[in-house]
C-alpha positions in Angstrom: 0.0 0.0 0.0 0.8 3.4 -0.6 -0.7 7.2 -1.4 -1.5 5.9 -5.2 -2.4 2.5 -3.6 -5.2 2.0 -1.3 -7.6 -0.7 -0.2 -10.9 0.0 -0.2 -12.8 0.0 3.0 -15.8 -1.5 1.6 -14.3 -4.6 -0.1 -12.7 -6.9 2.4 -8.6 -8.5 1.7 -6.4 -11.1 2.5 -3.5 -10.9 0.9 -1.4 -7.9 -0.5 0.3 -7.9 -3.7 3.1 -6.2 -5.7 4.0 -5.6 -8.9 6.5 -3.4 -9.9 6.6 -3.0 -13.7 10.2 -3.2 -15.1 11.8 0.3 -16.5 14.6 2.3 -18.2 16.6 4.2 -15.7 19.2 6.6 -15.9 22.4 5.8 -13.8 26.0 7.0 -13.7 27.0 4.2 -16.6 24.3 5.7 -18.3 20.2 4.2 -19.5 20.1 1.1 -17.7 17.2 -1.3 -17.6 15.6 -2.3 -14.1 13.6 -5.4 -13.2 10.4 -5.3 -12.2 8.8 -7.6 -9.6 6.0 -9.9 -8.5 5.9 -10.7 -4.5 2.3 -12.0 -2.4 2.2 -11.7 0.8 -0.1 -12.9 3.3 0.2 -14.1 7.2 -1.3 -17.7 7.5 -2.4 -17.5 10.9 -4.3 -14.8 9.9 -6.3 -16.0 7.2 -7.1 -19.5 8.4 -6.8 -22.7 6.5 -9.0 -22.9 3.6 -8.2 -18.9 2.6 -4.4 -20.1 3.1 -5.4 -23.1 0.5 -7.1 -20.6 -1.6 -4.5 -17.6 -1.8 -2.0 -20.2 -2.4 -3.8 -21.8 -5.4 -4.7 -18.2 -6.9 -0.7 -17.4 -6.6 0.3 -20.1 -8.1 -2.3 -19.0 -11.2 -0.7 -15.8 -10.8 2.7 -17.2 -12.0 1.6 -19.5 -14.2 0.8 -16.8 -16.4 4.0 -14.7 -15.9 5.9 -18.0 -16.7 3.5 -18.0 -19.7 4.3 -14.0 -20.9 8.1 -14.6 -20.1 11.4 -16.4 -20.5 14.2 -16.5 -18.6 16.8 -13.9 -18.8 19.9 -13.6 -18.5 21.3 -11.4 -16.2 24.6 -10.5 -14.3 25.1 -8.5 -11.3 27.8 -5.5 -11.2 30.3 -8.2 -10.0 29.9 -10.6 -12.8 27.4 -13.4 -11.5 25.1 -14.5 -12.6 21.2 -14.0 -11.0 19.3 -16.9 -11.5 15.3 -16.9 -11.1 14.6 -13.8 -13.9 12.7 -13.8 -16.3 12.0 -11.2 -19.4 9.0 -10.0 -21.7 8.7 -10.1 -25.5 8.6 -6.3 -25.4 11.9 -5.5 -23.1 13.9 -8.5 -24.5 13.6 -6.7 -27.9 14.0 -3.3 -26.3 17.3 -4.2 -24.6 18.4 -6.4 -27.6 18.2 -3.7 -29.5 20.2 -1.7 -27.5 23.2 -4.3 -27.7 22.6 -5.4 -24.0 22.7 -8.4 -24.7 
């Protein structure tokens, strides 16, 4: 949650989710590309059982389709290793491809 992001007091929740949408930055080596991000977050104890069973199913959905928009990616950190677990677009592979990124 935050000032642009607000839960309605009407309309009852369980869980929160994020998604940060990937974007060109500028940095001191210049337009970089940054990673967006997809987290859920919910406290079991709170929601009980069978709402545990059913936010779990509907995140699982939820990345099912992200695997299913994506592919992994390739990507090094500033020292040279290699981040496993990302994954890129159609849309920003062929933007950072045809910046010679890659």
């Amino acid at each position: 949650m935050d000032n642009a992001v607000a839960p309605r007091s009407d309309v009852g929740h369980s869980a929160v989710v994020q998604f940060l949408c990937s974007r060109r930055i500028q940095d001191s080596e210049g337009e970089v590309f940054e990673a967006g991000r997809l987290a859920v977050r919910w406290f079991e104890q709170q929601v009980g059982p069978e709402r545990h069973q059913l936010l779990t199913e509907e995140t699982s959905l939820a990345w099912k389709a992200l695997r299913a928009a994506t592919r992994p990616a390739i990507v090094e950190s500033m020292q040279g290793r290699r981040i496993s677990g990302m994954r890129i677009g159609p849309a920003a592979h062929d933007l950072v491809s045809a910046a010679g990124c890659c």
